[in-house]
C-alpha positions in Angstrom: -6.2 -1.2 -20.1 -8.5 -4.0 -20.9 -7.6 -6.0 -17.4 -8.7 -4.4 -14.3 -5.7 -4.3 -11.9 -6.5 -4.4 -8.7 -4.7 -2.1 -5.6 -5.5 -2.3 -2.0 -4.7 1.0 -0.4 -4.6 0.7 3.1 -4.7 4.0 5.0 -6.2 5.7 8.2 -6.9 9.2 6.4 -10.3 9.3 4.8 -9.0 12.0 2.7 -5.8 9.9 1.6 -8.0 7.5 0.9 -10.2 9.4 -1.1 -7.4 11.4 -3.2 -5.6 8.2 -3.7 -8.5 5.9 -4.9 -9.6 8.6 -7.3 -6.0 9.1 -8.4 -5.9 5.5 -8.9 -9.5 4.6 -11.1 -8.4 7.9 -12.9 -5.7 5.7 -14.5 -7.9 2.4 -14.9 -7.0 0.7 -11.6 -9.5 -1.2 -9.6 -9.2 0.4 -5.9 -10.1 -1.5 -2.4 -9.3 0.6 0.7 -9.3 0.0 4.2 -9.1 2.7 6.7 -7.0 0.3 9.5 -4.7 -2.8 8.9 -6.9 -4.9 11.2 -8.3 -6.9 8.0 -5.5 -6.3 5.9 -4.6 -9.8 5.3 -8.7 -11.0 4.9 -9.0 -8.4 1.9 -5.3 -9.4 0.4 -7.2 -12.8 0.3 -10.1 -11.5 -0.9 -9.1 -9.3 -3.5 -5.6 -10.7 -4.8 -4.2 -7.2 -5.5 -1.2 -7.2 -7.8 0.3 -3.6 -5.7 -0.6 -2.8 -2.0 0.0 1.2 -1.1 0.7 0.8 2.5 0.3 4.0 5.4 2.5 3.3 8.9 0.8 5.4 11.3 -2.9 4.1 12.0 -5.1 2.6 14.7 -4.9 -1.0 16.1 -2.4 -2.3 13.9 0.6 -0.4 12.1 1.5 -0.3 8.9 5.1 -2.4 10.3 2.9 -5.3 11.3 0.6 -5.5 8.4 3.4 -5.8 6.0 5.6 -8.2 8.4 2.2 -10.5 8.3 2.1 -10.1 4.4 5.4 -11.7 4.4 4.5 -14.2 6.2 2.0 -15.7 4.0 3.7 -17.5 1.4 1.2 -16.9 -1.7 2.0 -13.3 -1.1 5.6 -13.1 -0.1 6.4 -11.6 -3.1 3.5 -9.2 -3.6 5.0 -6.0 -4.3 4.0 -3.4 -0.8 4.8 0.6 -1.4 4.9 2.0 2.0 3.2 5.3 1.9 4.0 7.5 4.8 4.5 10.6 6.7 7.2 9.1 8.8 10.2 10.7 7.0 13.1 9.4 9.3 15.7 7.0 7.6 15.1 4.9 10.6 11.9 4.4 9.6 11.9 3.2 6.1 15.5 1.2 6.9 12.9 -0.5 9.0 10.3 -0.9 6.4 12.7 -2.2 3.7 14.1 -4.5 6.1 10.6 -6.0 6.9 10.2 -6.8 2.9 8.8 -3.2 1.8 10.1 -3.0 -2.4 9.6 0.9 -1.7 9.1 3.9 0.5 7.3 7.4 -0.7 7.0 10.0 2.0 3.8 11.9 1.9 3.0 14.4 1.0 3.7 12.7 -2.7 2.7 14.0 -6.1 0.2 11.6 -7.7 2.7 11.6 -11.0 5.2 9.8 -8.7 2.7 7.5 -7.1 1.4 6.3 -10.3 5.0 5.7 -11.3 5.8 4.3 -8.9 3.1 1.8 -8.5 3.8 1.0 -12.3 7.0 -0.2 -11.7 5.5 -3.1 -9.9 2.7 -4.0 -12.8 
């Protein structure tokens, strides 16, 4: 891959985090992380990442509101979020979808399936 990609993962797990950026640079990606949503929309500024790997459950802000304030910001209406959660309930990712989520992947998640499915968005 001659082009860095850049992927902001966005999760409160430090170990998440850490699995998933390795997982990630392991196939080439460029990885930003951030361990709460509070900046969420400053770094998807910042950085311009072409996927965002998305948690629910964290501190201060959910994982719900970060990706309803994505959609709201026209540049990045159609930047492609992968929700990436525990929360197993249909409710729960009926919601997600509904918000503008393009996919859902309960943890835990094989990275095979996560680099799939992030692929399908590149």
């Amino acid at each position: 891959m001659s082009e860095k990609i850049d992927i902001l993962v966005i999760d409160d797990n430090d170990v998440q985090l850490e699995y998933i950026d390795h997982l990630f640079k392991s196939h080439g990606y460029s990885v930003h992380t951030l361990a709460d949503g509070t900046n969420a929309v400053t770094a998807i500024k910042k950085f311009k990442p072409r996927v965002v790997l998305l948690d629910i459950m964290m501190p201060h802000i959910d994982g719900f509101t970060v990706l309803k304030q994505i959609r709201e910001l026209k540049e990045f209406k159609s930047l492609p979020v992968v929700i990436y959660s525990s929360k197993a309930f249909p409710v729960d990712q009926k919601k997600a979808l509904r918000l503008g989520a393009d996919a859902y992947l309960v943890k835990p998640v094989k990275g095979s399936v996560i680099i799939k499915k992030i692929e399908e968005y590149l």
